[in-house]
C-alpha positions as CSV (number, residue, x, y, z in Angstrom):
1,X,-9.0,13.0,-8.4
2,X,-6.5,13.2,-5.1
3,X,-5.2,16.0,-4.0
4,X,-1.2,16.2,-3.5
5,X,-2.2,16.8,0.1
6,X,-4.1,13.1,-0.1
7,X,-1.1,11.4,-1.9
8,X,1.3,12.7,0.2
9,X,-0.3,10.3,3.1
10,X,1.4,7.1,1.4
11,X,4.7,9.3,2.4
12,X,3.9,9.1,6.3
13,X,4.2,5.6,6.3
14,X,7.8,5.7,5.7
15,X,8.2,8.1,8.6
16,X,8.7,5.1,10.8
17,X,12.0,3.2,11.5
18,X,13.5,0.7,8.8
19,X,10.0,0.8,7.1
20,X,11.6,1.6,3.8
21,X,14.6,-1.0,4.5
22,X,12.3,-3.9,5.0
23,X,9.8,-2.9,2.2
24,X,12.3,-2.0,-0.6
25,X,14.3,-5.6,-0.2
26,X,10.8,-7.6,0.3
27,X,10.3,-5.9,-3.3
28,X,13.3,-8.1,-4.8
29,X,11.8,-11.2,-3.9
30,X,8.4,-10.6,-4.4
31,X,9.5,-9.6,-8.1
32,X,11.1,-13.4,-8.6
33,X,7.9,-14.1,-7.6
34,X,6.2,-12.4,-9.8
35,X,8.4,-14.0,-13.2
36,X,8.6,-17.3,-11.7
37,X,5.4,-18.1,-13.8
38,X,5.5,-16.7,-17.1
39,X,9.4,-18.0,-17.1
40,X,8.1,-21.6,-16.6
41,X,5.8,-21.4,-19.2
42,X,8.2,-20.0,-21.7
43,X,11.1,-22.1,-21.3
44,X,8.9,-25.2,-20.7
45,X,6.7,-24.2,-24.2
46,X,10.5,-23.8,-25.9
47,X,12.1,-26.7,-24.5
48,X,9.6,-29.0,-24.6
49,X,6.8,-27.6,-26.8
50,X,3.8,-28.3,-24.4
51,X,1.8,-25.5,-22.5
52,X,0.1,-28.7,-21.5
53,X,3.2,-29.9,-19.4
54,X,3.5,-26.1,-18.7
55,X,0.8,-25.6,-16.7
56,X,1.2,-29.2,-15.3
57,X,5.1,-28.2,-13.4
58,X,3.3,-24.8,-12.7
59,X,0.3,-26.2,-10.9
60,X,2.5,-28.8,-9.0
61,X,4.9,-25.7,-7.9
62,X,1.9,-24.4,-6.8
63,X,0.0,-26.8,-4.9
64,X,3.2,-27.9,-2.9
65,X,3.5,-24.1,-2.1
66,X,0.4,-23.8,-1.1
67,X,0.8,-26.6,1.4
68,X,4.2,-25.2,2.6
69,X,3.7,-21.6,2.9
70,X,0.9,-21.8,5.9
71,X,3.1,-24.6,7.7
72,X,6.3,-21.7,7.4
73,X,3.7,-19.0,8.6
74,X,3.2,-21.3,11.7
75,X,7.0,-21.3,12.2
76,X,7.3,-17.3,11.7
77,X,4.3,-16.8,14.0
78,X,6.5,-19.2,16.6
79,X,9.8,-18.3,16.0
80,X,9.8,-14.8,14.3
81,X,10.7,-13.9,10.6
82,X,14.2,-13.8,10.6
83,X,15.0,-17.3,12.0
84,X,12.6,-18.7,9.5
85,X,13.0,-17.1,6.6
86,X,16.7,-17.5,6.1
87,X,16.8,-21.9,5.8
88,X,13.3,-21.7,4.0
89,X,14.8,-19.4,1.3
90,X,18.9,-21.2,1.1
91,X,16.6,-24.4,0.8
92,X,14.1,-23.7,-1.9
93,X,17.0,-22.5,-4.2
94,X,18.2,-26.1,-4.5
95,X,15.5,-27.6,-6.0
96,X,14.8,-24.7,-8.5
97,X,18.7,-25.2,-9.6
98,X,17.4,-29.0,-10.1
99,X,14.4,-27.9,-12.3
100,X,16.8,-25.8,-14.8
101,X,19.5,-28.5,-14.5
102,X,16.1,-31.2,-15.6
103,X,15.2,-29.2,-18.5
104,X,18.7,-28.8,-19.7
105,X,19.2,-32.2,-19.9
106,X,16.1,-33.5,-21.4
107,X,15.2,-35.5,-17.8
108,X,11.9,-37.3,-18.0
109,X,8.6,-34.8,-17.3
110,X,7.9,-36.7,-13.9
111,X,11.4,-35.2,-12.9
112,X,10.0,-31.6,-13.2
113,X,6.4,-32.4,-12.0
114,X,9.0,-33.6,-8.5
115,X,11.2,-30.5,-8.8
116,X,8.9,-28.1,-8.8
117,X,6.9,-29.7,-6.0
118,X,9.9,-29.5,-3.8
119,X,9.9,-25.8,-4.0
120,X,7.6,-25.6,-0.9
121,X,9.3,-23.5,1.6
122,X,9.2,-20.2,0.1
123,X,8.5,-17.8,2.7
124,X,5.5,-15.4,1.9
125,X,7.4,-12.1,2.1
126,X,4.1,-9.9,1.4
127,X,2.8,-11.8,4.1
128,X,5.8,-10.6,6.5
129,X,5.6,-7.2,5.5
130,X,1.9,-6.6,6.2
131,X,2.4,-8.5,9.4
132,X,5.1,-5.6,10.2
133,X,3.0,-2.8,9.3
134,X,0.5,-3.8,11.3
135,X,2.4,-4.0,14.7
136,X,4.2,-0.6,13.0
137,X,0.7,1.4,13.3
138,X,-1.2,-1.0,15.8
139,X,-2.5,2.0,16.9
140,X,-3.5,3.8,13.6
141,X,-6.5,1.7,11.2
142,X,-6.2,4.8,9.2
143,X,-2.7,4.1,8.2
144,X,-3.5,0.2,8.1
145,X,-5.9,0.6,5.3
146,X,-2.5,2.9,3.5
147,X,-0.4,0.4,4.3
148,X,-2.8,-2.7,2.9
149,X,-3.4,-0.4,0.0
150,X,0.2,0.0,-0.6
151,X,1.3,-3.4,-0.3
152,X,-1.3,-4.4,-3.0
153,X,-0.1,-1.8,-5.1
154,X,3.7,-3.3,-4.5
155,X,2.8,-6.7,-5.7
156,X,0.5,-5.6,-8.4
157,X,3.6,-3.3,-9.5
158,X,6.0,-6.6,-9.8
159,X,3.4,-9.0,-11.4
160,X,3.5,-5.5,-14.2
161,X,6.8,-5.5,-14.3
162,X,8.0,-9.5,-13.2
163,X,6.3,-11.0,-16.5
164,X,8.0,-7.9,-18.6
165,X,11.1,-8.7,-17.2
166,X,10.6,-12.1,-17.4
167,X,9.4,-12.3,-21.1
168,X,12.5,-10.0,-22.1
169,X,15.0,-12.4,-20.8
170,X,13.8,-15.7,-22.0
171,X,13.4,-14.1,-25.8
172,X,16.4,-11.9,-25.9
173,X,19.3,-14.4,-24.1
174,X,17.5,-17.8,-23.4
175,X,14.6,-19.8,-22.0
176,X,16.0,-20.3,-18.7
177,X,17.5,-16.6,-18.2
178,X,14.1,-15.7,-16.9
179,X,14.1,-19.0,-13.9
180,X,17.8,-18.3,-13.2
181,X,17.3,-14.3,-12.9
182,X,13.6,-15.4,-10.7
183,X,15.7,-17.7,-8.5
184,X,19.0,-15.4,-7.7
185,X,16.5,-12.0,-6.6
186,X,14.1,-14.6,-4.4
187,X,17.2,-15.7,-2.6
188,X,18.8,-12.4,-2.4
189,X,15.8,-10.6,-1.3
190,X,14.2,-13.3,1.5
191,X,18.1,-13.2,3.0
192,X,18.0,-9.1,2.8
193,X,14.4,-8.7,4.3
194,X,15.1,-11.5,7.2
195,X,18.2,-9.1,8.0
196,X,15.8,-5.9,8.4
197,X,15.6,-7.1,12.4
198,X,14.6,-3.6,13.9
199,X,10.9,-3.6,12.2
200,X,10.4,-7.4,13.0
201,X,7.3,-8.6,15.2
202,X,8.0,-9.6,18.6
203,X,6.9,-12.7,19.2
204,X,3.2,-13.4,20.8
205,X,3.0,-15.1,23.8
206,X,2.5,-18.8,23.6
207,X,-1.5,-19.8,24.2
208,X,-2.1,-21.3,27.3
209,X,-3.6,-25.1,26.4
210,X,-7.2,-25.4,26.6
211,X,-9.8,-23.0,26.5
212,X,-9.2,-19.4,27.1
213,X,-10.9,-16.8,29.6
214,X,-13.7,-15.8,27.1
215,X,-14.3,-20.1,26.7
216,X,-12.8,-20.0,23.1
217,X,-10.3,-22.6,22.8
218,X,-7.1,-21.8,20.3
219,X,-6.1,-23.4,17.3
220,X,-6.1,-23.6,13.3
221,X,-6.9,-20.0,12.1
222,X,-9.4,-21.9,9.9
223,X,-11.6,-22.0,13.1
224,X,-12.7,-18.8,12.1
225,X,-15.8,-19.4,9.6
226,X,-15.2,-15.9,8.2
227,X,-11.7,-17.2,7.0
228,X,-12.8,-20.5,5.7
229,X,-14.9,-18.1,3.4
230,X,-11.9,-15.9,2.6
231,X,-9.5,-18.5,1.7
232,X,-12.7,-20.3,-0.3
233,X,-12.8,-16.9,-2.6
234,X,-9.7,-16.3,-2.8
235,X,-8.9,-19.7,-4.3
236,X,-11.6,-18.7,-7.1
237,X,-9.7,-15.7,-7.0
238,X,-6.1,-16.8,-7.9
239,X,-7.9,-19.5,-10.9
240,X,-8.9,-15.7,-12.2
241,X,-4.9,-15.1,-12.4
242,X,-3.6,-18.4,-13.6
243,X,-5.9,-18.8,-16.3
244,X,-6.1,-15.1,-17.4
245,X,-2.2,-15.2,-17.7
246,X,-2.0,-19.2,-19.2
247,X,-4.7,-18.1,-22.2
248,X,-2.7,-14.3,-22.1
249,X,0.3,-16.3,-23.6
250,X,-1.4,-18.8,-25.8
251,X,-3.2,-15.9,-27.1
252,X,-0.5,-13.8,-27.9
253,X,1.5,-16.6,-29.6
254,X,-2.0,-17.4,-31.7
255,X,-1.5,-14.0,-33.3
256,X,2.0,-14.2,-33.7
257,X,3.1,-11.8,-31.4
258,X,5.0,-14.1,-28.1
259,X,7.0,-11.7,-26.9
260,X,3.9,-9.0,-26.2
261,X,2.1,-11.6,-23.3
262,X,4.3,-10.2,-20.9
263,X,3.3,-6.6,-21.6
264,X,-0.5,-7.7,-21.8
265,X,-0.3,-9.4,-18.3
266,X,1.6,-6.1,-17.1
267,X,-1.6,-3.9,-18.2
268,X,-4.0,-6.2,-15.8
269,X,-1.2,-5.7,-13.4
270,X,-1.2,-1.8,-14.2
271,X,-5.0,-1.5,-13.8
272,X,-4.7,-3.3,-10.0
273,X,-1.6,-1.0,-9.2
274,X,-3.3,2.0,-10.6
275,X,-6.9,1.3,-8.8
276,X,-5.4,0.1,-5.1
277,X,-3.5,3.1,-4.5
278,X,-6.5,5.1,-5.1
279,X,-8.4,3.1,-3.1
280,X,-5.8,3.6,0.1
281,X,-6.5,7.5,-0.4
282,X,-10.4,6.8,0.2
283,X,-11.9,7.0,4.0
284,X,-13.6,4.0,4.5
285,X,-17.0,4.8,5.0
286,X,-18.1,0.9,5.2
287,X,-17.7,-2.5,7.0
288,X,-14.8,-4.3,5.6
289,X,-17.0,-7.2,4.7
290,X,-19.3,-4.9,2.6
291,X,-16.4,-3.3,0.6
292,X,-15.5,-6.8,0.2
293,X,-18.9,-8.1,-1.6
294,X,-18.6,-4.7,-3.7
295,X,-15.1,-5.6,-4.9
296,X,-15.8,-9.3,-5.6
297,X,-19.3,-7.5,-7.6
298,X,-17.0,-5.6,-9.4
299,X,-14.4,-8.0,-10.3
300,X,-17.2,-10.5,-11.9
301,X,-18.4,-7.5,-14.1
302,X,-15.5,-6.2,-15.4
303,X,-13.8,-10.0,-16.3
304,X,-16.8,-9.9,-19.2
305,X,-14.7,-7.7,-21.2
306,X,-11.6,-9.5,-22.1
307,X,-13.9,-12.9,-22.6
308,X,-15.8,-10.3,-24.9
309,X,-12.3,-9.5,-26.8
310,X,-11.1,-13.3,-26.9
311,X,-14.3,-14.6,-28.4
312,X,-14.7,-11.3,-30.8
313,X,-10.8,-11.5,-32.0
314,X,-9.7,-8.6,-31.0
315,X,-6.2,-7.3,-31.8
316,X,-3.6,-6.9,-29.1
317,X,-4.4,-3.0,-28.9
318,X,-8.1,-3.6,-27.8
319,X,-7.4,-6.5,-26.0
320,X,-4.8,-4.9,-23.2
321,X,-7.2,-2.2,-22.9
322,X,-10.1,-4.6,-21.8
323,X,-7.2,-6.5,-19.4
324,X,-6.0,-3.1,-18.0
325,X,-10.1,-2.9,-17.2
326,X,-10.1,-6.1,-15.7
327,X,-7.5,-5.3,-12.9
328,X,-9.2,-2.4,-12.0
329,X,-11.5,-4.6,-9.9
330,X,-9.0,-7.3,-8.5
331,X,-6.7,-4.6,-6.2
332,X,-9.6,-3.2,-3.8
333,X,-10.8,-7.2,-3.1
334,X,-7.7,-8.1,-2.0
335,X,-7.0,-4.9,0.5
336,X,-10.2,-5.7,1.2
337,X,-9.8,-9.7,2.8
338,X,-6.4,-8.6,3.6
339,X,-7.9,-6.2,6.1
340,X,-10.7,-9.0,7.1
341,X,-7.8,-11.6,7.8
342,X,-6.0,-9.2,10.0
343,X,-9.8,-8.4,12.0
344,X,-10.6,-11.7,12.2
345,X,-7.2,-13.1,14.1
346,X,-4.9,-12.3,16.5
347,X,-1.8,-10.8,16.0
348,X,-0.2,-14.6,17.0
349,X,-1.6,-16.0,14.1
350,X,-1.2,-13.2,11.5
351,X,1.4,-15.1,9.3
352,X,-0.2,-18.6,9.4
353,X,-3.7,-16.8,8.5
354,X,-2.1,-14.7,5.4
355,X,-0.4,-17.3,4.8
356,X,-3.8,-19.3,4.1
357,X,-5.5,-16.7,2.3
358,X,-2.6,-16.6,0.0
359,X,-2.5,-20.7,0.2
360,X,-5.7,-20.1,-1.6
361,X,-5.0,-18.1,-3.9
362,X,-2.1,-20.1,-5.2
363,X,-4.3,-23.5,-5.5
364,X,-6.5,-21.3,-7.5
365,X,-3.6,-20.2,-9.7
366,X,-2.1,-23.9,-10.3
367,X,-6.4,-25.1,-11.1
368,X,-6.8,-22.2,-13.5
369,X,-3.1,-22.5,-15.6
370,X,-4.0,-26.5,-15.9
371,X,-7.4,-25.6,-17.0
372,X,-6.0,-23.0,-19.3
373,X,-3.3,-24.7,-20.8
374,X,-5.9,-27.8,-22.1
375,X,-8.1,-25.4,-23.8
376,X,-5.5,-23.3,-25.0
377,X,-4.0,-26.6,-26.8
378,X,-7.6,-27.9,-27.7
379,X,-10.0,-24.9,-28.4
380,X,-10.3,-21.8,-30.6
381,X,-7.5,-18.7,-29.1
382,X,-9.7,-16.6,-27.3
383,X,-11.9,-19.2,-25.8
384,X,-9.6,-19.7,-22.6
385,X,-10.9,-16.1,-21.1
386,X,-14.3,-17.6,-20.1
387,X,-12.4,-19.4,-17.3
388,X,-11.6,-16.0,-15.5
389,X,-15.1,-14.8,-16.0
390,X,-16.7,-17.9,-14.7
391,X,-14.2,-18.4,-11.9
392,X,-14.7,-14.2,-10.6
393,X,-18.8,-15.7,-11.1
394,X,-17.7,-18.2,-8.7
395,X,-16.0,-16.1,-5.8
396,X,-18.7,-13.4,-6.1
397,X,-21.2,-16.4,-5.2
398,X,-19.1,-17.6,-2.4
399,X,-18.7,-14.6,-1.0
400,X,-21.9,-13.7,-0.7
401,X,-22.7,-16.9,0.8
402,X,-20.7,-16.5,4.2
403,X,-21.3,-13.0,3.8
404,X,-23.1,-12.7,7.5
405,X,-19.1,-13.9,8.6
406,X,-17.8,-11.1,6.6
407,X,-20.1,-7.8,7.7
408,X,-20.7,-9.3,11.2
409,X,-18.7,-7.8,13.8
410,X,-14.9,-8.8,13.9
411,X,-12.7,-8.1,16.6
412,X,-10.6,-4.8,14.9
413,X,-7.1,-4.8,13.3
414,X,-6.5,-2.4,16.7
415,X,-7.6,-4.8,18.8
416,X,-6.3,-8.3,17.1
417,X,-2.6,-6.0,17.3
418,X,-2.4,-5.1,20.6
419,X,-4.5,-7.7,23.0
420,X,-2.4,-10.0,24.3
421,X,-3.1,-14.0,23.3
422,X,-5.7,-15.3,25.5
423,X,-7.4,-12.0,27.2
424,X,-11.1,-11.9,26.7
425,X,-10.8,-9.1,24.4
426,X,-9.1,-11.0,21.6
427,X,-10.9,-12.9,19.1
428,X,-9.8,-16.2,18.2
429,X,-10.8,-15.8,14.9
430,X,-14.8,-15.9,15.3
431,X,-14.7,-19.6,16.2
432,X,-17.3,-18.7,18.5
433,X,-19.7,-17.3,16.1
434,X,-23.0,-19.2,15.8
435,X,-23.4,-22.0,13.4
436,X,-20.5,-22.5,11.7
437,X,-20.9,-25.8,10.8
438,X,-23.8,-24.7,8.6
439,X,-21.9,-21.5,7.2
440,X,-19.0,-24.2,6.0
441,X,-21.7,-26.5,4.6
442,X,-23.4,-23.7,2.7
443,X,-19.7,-22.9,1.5
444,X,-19.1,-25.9,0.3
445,X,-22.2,-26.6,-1.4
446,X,-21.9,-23.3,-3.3
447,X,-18.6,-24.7,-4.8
């Protein structure tokens, strides 16, 4: 176990400037984030009596999001968090007022397949806030990998509490309380965190056009082949969270019990907040690409057990016990490629590269709640948790094949943070490694 000495570390990390200002109001709208989805599902099952149609609007949400959010990371990379943030987040609350205002009227379903499309531009806020740590402690990977490891443990602690919260509204006042409570703290807490202006980023130089001094020439962060492979897992990744939470519901409604999905999801939630701050306190004695294959092992093993308790129908009890398990695994993999996005780019592309990586995980949410919600509808309750297990099956193989992109050498989070753009020290994201063509191809075959 840590010592009190070793958990007082996550404590230095507040010792600089603001750092608690701009992480405690990120925390508001990362929470609306983390209801938006179980809120949909409930008032859209209620309303409309379809987890079908559910996960439809949900994976439409999603997609659209996942376009938007690397084209706003572009903009915060160009023109710095504040003046983006602040339209992106006064604009996206207009066409989730149109969703409610859809549902409450009985509107057609194409009108809330368009709605939630529109609701493209919001800003990734955990994206922003690693992006500040890192120019915080540029100089310090050991407090990085605490910092990483804290952030992780942040947005694992709102997806515990976010579907709680989320579930308790919508079955104590109404269906929409949970959308309209999701909606007001991810306004209020993108306009409070692009306020927090003393711990912002300075902006990176612009790139000069062409090629730069070390012959690599700049553009889409995807250039870098150990990326594409990041992004590629993480999208198997996030079909992991959306089906595990769509067939967490249905299952919990199978059994007569609704109202306890939300604390099920909070004990995966629980076991990826519980295992990521643990893993901050640990020295990192290995490449950040191997700790990444480990994690990804890890997270393919331990997704068995609640396809084991579906198909064996378990009771809740045993059920959120194999969930809690579960998460253990899913909280180290993403510190992990967090740490490899910020190695493999420079600091001017930080945002648009998280950004991605989270782009991919939210495609892999919207795929794995559509998936979800047709077996839940059509098949046995239980049978919905062999999409998680196959789809950690599937990151775990696409990891390991761009794995010579991941364990290769990477320019440093020290060195992608301080080197100016264009200097023949900086990486541009290991465009110039050799082969990538054939690294993408193997990729793609794999999927």
């Amino acid at each position: 176990m840590p010592s009190r000495a070793s958990l007082a570390s996550y404590r230095r990390l507040f010792a600089a400037p603001g750092a608690v200002a701009f992480t405690s109001t990120g925390l508001l709208g990362r929470l609306a984030l983390s209801m938006n989805g179980v809120a949909l599902v409930v008032l859209l099952s209620e309303r409309r009596g379809s987890y079908g149609l559910a996960g439809a609007v949900s994976a439409a949400g999603l997609v659209a999001g996942a376009v938007g959010m690397p084209l706003i990371g572009r903009l915060v990379d160009r023109y710095g968090q504040a003046r983006v943030t602040v339209p992106a987040a006064l604009y996206n609350a207009v066409p989730l007022t149109g969703l409610l205002l859809c549902v409450r009227l009985g509107a057609p379903d194409w009108t809330l397949l368009l709605c939630s499309a529109a609701c493209s531009a919001a800003p990734n806020l955990g994206g922003m806030a690693r992006s500040r740590w890192a120019h915080l402690y540029r100089d310090d990977p050991v407090a990085r990998h605490l910092a990483n490891s804290f952030e992780q443990a942040l947005d694992e602690l709102c997806f515990m509490a976010g579907p709680v919260l989320a579930m308790l509204l919508c079955t104590t006042l109404a269906p929409e309380a949970g959308l309209i409570t999701a909606g007001t703290l991810g306004t209020a807490g993108a306009l409070l965190f692009a306020a927090q202006r003393r711990t912002e980023p300075p902006l990176s130089p612009a790139p000069a056009q062409g090629p730069d001094p070390a012959g690599r020439r700049h553009g889409s962060p995807l250039r870098a082949p150990g990326l594409r492979v990041l992004v590629l897992t993480f999208l198997a990744t996030g079909m992991v969270f959306g089906a595990t939470e769509i067939t967490t519901v249905a299952y919990a409604d199978a059994l007569g019990h609704k109202a306890s999905a939300g604390l099920l999801l909070a004990l995966v939630a629980a076991g990826s907040c519980v295992a990521g701050l643990l893993f901050g306190l640990l020295t990192p004695r290995r490449a950040p690409g191997a700790r990444f294959l480990f994690g990804a092992t890890a997270m393919a093993a331990v997704l068995l057990l609640p396809l084991a308790a579906g198909l064996g129908g378990a009771g809740l009890g045993l059920l959120g016990v194999a969930l809690f398990a579960a998460g253990t695994a899913t909280a180290p993999t993403m510190v992990t490629g967090m740490t490899l996005v910020q190695e493999l780019l420079p600091q001017r592309q930080f945002n648009e590269g998280m950004a991605m990586a989270v782009s991919g995980i939210v495609v892999g949410i919207s795929a794995g709640a559509a998936l979800a919600g047709t077996v839940a509808e059509q098949a046995a309750p239980g049978t919905g948790y062999a999409l998680p297990a196959v789809a950690a099956g599937l990151a775990l193989l696409i990891a390991l094949a761009g794995r010579r992109h991941l364990t290769g050498r990477t320019s440093g989070a020290g060195t992608s943070a301080n080197v100016p753009a264009g200097t023949p020290g900086e990486t541009s994201g290991g465009a110039s490694d050799a082969g990538p063509e054939n690294a993408e191809q193997i990729v793609s075959g794999t999927v």
